[in-house]
C-alpha positions, 0 to 999 in steps of 0.5 A: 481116388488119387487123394481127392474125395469123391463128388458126384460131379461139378455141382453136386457132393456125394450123398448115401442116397439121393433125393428127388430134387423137388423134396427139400424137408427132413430126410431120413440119415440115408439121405444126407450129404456125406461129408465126414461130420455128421454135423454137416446137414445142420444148415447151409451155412455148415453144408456150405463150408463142407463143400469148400473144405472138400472141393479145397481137398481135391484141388490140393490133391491134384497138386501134390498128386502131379508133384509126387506121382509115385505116391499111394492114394492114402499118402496124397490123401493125407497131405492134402488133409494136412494141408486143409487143417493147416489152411482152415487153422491159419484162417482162424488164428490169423484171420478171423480171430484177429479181426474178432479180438481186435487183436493180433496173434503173438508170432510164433516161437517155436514147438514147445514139448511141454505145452499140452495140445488139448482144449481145456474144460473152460473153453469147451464148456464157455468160449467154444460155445460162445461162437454160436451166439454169433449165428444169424438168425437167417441167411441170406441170398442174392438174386438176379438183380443182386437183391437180398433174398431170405433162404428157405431154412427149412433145410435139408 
């Protein structure tokens, strides 16, 4: 609805169906969080950078909504998209990739019509797959009194 997408409230992120709170196993599909990825409710690491994506959507929605108010829903909707690619492939390319080769990226040199946009079969099928070695075995959590504290990775 104007460009965002839809949330329950504050807290919460749409599902097909909710849950009882206290219920916290394996839930029928009717019952996962709908965020677009069905990968989604894997683990909280990937349901949390769901949440932030989407609350990141909506927080660009609104800005282009108030600049552009006599745009359609879908027109706001797939800028603020545009604009969550955009910001997710900067953090990649010129954040974490840097930080992870220990190597800048080579500026860039303009759109080059020749180049194919795709992922090649040998990223696909090593160094794409490469980042899962880099999962933690756990998450972790802070209490009251900013301790560490393990997660129930019984989730969803």
């Amino acid at each position: 609805k104007q460009g965002t997408m839809p949330v329950k409230n504050t807290m919460r992120v749409p599902l097909f169906n909710n849950p009882v709170p206290h219920v916290m196993r394996m839930l029928s599909p009717e019952r996962l969080y709908l965020l677009g990825d069905p990968r989604t409710n894997q683990n909280p690491a990937l349901l949390s950078f769901a949440i932030l994506f989407l609350r990141w959507h909506n927080v660009v929605a609104k800005r282009v909504r108030r600049q552009h108010r006599d745009w359609s829903d879908e027109e706001i909707f797939q800028r603020a998209r545009r604009v969550v690619i955009a910001s997710l492939q900067n953090i990649v390319a010129y954040e974490y990739l840097p930080a992870f080769l220990d190597k800048e990226i080579p500026p860039y040199d303009g759109y080059k019509a020749d180049t194919h946009p795709g992922v090649s079969h040998m990223f696909q099928a090593a160094a794409f797959r490469f980042g899962h070695s880099l999962i933690p075995p756990g998450l972790f959590r802070r209490d009251g009194q900013c301790n560490f504290r393990r997660t129930n990775m019984d989730f969803p």
